[in-house]
Residue frames as a rotation matrix with the C-alpha (Angstrom) as fourth column:
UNK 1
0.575 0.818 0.000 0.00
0.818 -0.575 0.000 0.00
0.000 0.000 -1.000 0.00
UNK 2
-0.320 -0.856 0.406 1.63
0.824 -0.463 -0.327 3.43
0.468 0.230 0.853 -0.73
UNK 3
-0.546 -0.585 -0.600 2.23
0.781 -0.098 -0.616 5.87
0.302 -0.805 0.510 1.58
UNK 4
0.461 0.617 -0.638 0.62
0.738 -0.666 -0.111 8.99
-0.493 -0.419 -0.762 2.32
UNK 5
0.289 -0.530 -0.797 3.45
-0.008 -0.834 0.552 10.97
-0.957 -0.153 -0.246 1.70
UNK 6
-0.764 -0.477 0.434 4.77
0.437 0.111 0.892 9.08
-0.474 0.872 0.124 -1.40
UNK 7
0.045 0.849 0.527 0.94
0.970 0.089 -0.226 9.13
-0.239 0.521 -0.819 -2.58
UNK 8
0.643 0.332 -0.690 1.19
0.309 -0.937 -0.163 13.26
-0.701 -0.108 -0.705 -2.25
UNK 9
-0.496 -0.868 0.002 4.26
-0.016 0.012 1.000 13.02
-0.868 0.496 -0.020 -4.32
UNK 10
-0.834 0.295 0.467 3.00
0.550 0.521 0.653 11.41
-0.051 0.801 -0.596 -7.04
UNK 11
0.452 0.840 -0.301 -0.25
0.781 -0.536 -0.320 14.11
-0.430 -0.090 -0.898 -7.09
UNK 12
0.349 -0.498 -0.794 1.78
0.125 -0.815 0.566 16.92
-0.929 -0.297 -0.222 -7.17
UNK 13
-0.082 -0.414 -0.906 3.43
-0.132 -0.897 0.422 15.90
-0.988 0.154 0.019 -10.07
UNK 14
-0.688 0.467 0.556 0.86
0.725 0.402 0.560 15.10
0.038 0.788 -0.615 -11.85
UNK 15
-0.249 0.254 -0.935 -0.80
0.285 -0.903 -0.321 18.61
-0.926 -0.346 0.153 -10.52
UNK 16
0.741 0.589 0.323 -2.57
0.671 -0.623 -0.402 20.80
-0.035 0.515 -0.857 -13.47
UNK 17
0.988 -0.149 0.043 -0.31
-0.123 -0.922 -0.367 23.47
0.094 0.358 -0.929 -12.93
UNK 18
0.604 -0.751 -0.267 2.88
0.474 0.608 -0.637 23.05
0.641 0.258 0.723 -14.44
UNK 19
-0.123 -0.766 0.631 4.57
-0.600 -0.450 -0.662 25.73
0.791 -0.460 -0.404 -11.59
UNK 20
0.542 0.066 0.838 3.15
-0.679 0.622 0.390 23.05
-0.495 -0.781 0.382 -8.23
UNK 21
0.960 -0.215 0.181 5.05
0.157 0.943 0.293 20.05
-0.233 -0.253 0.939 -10.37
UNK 22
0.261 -0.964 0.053 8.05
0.067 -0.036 -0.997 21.81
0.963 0.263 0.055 -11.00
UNK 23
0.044 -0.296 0.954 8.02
-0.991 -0.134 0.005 22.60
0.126 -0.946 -0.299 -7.38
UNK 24
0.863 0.273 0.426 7.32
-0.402 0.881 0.250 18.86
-0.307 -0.387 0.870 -6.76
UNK 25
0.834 -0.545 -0.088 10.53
0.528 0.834 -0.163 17.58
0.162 0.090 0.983 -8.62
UNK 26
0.101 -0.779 0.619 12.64
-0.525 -0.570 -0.632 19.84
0.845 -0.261 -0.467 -7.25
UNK 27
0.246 0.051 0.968 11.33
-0.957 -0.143 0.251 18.77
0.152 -0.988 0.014 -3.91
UNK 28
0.874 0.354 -0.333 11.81
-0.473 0.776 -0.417 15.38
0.111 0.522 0.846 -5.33
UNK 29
0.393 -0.919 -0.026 15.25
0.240 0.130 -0.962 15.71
0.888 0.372 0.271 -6.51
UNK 30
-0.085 -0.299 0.951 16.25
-0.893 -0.401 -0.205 17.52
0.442 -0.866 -0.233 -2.39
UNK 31
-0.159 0.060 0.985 15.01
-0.931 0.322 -0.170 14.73
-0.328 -0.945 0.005 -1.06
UNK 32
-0.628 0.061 -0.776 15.50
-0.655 0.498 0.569 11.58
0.421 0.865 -0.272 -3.32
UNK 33
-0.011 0.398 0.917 13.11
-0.511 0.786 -0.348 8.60
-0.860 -0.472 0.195 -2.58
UNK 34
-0.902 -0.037 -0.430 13.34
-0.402 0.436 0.805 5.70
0.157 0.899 -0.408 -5.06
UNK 35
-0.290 0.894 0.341 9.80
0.677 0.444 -0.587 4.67
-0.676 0.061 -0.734 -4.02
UNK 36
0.111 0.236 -0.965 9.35
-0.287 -0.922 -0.259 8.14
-0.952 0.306 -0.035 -6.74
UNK 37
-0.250 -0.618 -0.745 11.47
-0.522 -0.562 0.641 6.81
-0.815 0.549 -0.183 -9.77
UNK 38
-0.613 0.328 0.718 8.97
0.769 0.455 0.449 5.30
-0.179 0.828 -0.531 -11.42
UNK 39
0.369 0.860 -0.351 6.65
0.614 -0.510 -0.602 8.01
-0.697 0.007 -0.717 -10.83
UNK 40
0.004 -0.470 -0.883 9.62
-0.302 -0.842 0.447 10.82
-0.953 0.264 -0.146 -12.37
UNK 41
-0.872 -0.483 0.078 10.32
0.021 0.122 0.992 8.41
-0.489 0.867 -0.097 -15.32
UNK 42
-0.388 0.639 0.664 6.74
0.822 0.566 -0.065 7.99
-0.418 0.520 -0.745 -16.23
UNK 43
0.690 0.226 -0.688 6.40
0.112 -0.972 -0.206 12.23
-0.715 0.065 -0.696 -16.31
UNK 44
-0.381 -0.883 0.273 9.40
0.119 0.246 0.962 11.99
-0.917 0.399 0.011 -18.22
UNK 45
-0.841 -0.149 0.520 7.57
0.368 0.547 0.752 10.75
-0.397 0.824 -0.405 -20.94
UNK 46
-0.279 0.938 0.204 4.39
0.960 0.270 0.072 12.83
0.012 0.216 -0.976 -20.72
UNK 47
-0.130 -0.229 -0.965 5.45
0.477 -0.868 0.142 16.61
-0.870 -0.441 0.221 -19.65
UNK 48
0.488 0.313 0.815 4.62
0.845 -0.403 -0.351 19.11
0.219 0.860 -0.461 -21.89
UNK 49
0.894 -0.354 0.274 6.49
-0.433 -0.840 0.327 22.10
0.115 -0.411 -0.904 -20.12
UNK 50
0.326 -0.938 0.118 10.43
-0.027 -0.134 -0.991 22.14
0.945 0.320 -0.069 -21.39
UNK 51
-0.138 -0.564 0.814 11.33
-0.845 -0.361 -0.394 23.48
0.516 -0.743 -0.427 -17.39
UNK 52
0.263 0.261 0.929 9.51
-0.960 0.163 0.226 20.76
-0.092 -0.951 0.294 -15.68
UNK 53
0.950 -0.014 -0.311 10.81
-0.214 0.697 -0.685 18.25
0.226 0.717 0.659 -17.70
UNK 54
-0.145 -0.917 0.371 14.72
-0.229 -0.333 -0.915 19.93
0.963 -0.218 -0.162 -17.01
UNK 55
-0.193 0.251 0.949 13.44
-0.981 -0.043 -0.189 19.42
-0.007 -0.967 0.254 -13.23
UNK 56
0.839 0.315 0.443 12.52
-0.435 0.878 0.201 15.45
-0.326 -0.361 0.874 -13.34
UNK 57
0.902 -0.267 -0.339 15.57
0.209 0.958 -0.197 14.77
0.378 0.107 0.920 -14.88
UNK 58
-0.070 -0.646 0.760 17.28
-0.567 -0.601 -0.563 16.55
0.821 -0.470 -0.324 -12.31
UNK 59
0.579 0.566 0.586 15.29
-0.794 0.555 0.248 14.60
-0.185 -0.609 0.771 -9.76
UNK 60
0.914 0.360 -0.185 16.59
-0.352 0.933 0.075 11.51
0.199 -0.004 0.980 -11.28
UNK 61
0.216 -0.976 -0.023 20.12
-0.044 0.014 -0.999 12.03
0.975 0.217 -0.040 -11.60
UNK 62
0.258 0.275 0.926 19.61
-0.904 -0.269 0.332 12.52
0.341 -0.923 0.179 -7.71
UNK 63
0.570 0.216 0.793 18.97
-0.688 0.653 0.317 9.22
-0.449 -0.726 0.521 -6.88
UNK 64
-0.138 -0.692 0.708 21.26
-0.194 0.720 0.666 5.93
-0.971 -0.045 -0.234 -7.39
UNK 65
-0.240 0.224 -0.944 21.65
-0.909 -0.394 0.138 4.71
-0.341 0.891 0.298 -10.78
UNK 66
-0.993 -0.024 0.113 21.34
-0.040 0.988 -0.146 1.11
-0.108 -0.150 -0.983 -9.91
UNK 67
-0.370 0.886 -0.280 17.66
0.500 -0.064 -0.864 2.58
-0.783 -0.460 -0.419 -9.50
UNK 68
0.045 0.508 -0.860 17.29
-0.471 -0.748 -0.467 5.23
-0.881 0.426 0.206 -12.42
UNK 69
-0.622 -0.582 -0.524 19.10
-0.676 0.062 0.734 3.14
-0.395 0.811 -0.432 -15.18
UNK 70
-0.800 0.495 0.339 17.02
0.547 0.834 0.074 -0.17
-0.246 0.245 -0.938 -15.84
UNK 71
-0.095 0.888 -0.450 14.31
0.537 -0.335 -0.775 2.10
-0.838 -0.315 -0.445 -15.91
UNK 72
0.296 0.086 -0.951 15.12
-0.463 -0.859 -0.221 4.75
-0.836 0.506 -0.214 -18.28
UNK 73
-0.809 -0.444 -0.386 16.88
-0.557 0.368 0.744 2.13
-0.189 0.817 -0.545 -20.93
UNK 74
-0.375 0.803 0.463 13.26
0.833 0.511 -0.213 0.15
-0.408 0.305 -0.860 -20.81
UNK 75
0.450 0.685 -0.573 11.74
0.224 -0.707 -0.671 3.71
-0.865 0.173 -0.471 -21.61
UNK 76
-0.097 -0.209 -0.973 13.79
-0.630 -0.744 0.223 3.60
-0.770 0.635 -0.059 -24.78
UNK 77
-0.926 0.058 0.372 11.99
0.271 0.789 0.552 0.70
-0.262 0.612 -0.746 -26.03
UNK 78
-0.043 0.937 -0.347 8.58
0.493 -0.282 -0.823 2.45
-0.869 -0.206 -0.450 -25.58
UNK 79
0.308 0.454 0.836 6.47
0.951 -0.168 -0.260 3.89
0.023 0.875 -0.483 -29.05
UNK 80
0.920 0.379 -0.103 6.20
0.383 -0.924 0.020 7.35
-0.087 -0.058 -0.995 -27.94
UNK 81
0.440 -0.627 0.643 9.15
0.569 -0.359 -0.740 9.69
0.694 0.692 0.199 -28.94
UNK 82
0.316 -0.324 0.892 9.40
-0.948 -0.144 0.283 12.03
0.036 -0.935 -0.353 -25.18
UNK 83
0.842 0.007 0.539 9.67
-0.491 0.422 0.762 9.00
-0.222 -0.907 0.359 -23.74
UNK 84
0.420 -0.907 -0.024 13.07
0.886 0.416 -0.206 8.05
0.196 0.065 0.978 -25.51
UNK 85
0.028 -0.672 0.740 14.24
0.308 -0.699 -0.646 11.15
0.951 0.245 0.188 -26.21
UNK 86
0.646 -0.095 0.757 13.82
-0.616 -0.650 0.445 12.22
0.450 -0.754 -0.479 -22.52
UNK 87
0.988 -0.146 0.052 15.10
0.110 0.896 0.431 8.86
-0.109 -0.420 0.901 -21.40
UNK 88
0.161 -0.938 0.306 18.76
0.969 0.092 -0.227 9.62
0.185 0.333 0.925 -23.33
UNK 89
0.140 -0.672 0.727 18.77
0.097 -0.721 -0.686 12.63
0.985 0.166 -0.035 -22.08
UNK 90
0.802 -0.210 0.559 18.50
-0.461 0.377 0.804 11.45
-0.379 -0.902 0.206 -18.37
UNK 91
0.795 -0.580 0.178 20.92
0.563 0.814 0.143 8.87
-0.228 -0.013 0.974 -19.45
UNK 92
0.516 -0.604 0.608 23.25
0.457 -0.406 -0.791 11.50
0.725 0.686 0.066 -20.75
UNK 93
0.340 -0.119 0.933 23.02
-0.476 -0.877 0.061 13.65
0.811 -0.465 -0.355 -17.87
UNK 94
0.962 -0.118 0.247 23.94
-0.110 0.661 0.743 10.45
-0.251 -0.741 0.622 -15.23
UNK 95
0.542 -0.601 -0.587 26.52
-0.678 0.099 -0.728 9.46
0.496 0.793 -0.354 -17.67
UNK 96
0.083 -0.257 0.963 27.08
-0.588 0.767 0.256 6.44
-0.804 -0.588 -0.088 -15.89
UNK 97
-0.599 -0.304 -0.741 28.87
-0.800 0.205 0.564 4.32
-0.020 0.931 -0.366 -19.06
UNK 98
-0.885 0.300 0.357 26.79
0.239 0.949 -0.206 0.88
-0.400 -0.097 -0.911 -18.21
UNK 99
-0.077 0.913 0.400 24.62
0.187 0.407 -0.894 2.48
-0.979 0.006 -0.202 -19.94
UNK 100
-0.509 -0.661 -0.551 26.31
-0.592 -0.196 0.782 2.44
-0.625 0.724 -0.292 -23.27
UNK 101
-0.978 -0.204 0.034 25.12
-0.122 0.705 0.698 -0.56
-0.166 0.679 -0.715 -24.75
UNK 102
-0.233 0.972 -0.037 21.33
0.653 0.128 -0.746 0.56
-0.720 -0.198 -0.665 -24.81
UNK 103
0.613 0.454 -0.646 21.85
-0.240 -0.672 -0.700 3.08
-0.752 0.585 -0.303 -26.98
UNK 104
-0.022 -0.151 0.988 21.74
0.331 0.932 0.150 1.43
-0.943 0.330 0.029 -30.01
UNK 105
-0.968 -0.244 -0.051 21.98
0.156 -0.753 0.639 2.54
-0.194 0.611 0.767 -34.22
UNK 106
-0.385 0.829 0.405 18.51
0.774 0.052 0.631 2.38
0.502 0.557 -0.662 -34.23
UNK 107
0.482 0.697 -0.531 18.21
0.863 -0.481 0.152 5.16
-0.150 -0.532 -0.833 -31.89
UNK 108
-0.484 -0.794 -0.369 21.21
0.226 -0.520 0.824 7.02
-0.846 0.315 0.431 -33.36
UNK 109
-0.993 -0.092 -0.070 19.13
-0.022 -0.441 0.897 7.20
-0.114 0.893 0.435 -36.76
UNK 110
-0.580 0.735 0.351 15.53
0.744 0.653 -0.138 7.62
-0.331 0.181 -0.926 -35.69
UNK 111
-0.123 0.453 0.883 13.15
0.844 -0.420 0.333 8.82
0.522 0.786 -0.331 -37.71
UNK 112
0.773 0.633 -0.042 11.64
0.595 -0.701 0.393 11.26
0.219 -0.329 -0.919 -35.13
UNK 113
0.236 -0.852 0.468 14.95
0.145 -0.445 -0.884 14.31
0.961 0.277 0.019 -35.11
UNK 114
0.426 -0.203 0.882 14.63
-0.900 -0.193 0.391 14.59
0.091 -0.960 -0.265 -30.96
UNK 115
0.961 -0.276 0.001 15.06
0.265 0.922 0.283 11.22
-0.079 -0.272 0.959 -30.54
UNK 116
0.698 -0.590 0.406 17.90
0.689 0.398 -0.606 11.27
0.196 0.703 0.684 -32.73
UNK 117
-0.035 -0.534 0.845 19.76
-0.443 -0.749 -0.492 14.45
0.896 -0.392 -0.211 -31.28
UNK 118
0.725 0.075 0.685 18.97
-0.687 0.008 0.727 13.18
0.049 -0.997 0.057 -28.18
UNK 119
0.907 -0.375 0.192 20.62
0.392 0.918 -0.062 9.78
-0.153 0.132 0.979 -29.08
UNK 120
0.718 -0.568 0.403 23.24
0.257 -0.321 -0.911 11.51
0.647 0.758 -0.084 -30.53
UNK 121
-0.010 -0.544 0.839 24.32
-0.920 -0.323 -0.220 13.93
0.391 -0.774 -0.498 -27.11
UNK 122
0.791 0.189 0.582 23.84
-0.577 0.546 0.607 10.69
-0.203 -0.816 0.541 -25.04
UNK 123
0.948 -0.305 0.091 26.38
0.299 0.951 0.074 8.41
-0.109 -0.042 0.993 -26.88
UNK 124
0.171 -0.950 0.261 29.20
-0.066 -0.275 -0.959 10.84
0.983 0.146 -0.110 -26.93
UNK 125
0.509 0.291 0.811 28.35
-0.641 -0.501 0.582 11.27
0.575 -0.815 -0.069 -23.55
UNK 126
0.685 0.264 0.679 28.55
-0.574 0.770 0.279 7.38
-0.449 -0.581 0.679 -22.95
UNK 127
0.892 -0.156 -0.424 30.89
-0.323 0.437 -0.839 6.01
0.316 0.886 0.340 -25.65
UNK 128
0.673 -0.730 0.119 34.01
0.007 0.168 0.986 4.34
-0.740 -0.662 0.118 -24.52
UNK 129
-0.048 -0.719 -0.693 37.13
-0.694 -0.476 0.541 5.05
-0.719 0.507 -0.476 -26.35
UNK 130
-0.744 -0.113 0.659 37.27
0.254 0.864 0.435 1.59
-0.618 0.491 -0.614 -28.22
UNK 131
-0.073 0.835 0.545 33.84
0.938 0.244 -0.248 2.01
-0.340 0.493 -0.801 -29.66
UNK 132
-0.068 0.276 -0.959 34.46
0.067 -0.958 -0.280 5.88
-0.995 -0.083 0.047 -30.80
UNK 133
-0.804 -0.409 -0.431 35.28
-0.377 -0.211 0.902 4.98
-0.460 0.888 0.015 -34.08
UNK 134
-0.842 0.498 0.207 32.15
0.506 0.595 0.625 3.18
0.188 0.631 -0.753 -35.04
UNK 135
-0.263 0.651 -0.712 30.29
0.784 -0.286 -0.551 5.41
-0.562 -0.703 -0.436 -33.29
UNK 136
-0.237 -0.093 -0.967 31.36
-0.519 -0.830 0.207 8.40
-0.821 0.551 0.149 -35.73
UNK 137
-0.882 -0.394 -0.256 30.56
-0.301 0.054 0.952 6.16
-0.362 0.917 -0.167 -38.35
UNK 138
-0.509 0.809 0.295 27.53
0.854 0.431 0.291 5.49
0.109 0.400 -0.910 -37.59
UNK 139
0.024 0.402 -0.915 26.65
0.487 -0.804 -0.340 9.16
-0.873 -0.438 -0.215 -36.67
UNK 140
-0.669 -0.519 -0.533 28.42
-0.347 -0.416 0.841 10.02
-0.657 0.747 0.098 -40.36
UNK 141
-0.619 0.602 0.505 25.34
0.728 0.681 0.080 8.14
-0.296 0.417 -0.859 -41.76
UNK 142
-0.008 0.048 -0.999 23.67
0.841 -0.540 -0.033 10.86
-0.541 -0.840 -0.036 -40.35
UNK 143
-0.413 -0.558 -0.719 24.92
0.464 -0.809 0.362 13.84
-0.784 -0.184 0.593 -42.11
UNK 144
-0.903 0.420 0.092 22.68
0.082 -0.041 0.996 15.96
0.422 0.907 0.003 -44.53
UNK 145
-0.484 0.871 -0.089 19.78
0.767 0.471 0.436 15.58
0.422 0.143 -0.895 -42.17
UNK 146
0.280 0.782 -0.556 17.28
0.954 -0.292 0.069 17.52
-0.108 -0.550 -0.828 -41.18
UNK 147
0.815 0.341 0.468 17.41
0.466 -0.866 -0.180 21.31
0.344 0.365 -0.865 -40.29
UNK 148
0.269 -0.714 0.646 19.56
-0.617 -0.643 -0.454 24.02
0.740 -0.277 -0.613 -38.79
UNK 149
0.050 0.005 0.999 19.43
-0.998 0.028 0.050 22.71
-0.027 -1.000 0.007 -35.16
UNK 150
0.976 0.159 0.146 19.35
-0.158 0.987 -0.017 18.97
-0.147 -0.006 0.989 -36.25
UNK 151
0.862 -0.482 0.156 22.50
0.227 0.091 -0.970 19.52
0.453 0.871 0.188 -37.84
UNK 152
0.407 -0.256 0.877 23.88
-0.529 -0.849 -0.002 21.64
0.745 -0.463 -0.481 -35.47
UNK 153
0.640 0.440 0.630 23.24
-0.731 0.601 0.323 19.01
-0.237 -0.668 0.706 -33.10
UNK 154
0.910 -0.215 0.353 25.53
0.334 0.886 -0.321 16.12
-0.244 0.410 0.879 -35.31
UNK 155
0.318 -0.726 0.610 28.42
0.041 -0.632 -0.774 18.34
0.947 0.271 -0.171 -35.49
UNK 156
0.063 -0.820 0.569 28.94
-0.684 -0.451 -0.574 18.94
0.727 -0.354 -0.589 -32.65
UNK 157
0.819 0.034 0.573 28.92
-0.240 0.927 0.288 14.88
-0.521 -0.373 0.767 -31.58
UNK 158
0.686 -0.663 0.301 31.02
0.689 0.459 -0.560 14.58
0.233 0.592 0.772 -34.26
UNK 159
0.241 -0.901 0.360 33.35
-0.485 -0.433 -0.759 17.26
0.841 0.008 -0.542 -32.98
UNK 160
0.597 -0.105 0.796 33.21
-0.772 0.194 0.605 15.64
-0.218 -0.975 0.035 -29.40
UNK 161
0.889 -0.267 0.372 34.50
0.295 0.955 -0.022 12.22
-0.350 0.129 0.928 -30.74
UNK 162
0.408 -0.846 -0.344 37.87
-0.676 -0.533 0.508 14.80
-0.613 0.025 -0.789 -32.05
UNK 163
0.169 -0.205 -0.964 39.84
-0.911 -0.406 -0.074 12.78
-0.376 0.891 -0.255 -33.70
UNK 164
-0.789 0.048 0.613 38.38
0.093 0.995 0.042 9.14
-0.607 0.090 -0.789 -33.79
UNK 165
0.487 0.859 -0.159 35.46
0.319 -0.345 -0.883 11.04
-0.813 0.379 -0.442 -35.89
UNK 166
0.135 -0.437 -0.889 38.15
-0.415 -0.840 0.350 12.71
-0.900 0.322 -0.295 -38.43
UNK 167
-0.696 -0.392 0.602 38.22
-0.147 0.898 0.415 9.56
-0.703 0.200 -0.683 -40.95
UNK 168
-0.396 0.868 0.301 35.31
0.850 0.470 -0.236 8.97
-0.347 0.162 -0.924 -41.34
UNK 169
-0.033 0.139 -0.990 34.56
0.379 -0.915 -0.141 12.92
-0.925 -0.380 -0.023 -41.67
UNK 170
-0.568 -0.693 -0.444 37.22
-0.415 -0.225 0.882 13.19
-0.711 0.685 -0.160 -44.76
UNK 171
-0.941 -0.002 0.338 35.71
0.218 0.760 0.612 10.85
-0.259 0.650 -0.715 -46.55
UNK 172
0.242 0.957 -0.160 32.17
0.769 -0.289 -0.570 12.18
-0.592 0.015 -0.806 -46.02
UNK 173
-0.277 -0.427 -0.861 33.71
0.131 -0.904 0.407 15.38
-0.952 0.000 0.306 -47.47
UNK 174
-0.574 -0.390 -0.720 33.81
-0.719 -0.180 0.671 14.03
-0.392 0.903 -0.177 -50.73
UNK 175
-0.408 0.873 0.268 30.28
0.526 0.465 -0.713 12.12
-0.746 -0.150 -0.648 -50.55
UNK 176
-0.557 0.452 0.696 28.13
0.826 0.217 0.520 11.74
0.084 0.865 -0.495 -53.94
UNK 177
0.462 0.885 0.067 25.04
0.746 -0.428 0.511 13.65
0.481 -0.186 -0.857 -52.23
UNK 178
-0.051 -0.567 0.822 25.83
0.404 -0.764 -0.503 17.80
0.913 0.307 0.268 -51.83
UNK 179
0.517 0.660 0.546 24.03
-0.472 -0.313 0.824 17.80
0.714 -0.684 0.150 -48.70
UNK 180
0.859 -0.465 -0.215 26.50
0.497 0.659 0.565 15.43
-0.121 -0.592 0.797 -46.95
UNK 181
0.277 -0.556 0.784 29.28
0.575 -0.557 -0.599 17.48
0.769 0.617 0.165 -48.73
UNK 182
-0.367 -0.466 0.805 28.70
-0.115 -0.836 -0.537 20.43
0.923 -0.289 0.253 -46.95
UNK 183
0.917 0.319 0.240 27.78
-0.245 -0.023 0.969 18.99
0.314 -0.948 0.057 -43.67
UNK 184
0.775 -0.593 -0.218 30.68
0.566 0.805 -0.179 16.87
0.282 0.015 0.959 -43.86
UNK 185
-0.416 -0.527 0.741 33.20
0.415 -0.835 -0.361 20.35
0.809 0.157 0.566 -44.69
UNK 186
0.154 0.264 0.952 31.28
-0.442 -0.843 0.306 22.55
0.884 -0.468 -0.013 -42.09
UNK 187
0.985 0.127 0.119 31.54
-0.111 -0.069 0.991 20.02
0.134 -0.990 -0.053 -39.13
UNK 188
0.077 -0.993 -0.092 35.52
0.961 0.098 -0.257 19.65
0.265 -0.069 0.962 -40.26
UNK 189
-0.240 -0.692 0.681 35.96
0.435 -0.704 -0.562 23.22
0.868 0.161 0.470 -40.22
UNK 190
0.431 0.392 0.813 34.18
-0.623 -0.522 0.582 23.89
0.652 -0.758 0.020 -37.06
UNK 191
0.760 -0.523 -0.386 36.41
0.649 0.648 0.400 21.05
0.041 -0.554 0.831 -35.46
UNK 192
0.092 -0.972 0.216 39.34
0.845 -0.039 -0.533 23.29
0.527 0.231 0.818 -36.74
UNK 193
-0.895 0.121 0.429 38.28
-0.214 -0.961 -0.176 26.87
0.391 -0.250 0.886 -35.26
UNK 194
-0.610 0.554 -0.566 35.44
0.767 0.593 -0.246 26.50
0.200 -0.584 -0.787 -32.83
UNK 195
-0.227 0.385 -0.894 34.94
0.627 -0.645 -0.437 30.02
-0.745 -0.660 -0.095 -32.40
UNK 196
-0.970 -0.240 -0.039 34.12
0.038 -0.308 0.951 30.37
-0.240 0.921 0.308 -35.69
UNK 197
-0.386 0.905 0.178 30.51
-0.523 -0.055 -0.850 29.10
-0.760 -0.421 0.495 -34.92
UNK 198
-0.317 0.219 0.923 28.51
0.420 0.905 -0.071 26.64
-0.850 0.365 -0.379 -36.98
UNK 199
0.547 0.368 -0.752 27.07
-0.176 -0.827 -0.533 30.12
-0.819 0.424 -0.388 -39.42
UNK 200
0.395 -0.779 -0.487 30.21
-0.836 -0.525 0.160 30.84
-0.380 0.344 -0.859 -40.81
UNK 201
-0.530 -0.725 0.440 31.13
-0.349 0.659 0.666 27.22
-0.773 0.199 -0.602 -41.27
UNK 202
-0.007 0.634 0.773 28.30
0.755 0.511 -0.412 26.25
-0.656 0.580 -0.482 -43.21
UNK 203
0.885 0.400 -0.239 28.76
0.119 -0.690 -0.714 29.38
-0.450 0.603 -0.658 -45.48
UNK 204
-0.390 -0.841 -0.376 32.60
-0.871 0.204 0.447 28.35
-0.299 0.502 -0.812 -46.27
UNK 205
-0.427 0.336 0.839 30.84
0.213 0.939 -0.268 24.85
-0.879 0.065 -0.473 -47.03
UNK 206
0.468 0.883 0.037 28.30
0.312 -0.126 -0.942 26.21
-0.827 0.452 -0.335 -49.08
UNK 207
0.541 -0.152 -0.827 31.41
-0.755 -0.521 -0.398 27.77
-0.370 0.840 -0.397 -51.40
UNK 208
-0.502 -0.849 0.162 33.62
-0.620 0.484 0.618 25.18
-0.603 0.210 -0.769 -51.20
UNK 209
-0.435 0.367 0.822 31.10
0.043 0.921 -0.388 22.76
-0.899 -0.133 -0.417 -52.28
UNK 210
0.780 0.299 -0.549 29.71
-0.202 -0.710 -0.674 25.18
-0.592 0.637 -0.494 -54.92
UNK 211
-0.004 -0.786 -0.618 33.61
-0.966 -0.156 0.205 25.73
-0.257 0.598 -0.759 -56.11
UNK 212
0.830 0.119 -0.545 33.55
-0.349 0.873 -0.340 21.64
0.435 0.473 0.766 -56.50
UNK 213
-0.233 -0.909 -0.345 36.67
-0.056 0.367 -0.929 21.19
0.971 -0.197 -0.137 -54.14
UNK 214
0.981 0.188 -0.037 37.13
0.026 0.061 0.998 20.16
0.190 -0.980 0.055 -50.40
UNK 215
0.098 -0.995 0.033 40.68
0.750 0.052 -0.659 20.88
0.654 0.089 0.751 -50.48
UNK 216
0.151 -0.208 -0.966 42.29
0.766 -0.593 0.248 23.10
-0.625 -0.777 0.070 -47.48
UNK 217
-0.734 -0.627 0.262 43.46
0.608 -0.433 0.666 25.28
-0.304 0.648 0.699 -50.47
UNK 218
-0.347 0.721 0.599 39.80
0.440 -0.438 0.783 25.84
0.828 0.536 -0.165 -51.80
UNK 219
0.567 0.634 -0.526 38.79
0.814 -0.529 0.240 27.45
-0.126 -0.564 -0.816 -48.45
């Protein structure tokens, strides 16, 4: 039978108003109780409010990971899209490596682009050195997709991975399909000068690719 107290928990932050359940997983996360961490992962997957969302998987990171982890890697078998994508980004934010081998290429290239960013930040996060190379290669699949922020997003995984990601990179460079091209060129040159920003690379991309060269010369 569940507690009183837990039972108020579990109200709260399921509460109508989204400022009483951010208060609730804060109060959560102060005071961890793993009788909670099913309650946090199942919000996880259902929040509609960005802050309160940043708040449960604060909460979780809180509490043991022997307790958060089994949990959150079952929530990245689940249909719904939050409920991975929030899942890998709890899992990111633990970054406890045991939980490497859950995040698989099918979550590295799903269809839905959170997921897939999400997947993305989580397995640099998690990736042990041995497995960086295949990692960039399967992230180099990747490259060409989506919009500004999707893109944005795959860069700069592929800059994290430095230079077990550079290989694979080159070779994109000079990829059939123009869209890979100049993703390929813009996250090299934003490896090379960070503070160049991701703008400025993709508009030396856009000429190089134009000019027909990926040579260091043609920039």
């Amino acid at each position: 039978m569940e507690d009183p107290e837990t039972a108020r928990a579990c109200r709260a932050l399921e509460h109508g108003s989204a400022s009483v359940r951010l208060r609730a997983a804060m109060a959560v996360g102060t005071a961890p109780d793993p009788r909670l961490v099913d309650k946090l992962v199942e919000r996880c997957a259902v929040e509609s409010e960005f802050s309160v969302r940043e708040m449960l998987t604060w909460a979780l990171t809180r509490h043991a990971p022997e307790a958060t982890i089994p949990k959150l890697v079952a929530e990245l078998r689940r249909a719904r899209p939050q409920a991975r994508s929030q899942a890998l980004h709890t899992l990111s934010k633990i970054g406890d490596r045991r939980a490497w081998p859950a995040i698989t290429p099918a979550l590295l290239t799903d269809a839905d682009d959170e997921v897939a960013r999400s997947a993305w930040r989580a397995a640099v996060a998690l990736v042990p050195n041995s497995a960086e190379p295949a990692l960039a290669g399967t992230l180099a699949t990747q490259l060409g997709r989506g919009g500004r922020e999707t893109r944005l997003s795959l860069s700069r995984a592929l800059v994290a991975l430095g230079e077990a990601a550079m290989p694979t990179l080159r070779a994109a460079m000079t990829d059939a399909d123009p869209r890979v091209r100049q993703h390929a060129i813009a996250t090299e040159r934003l490896s090379r000068d960070p503070d160049a920003g991701f703008e400025l690379a993709i508009e030396e991309a856009n000429r190089i690719v134009a000019l027909g060269t990926t040579s260091q010369e043609g920039s």
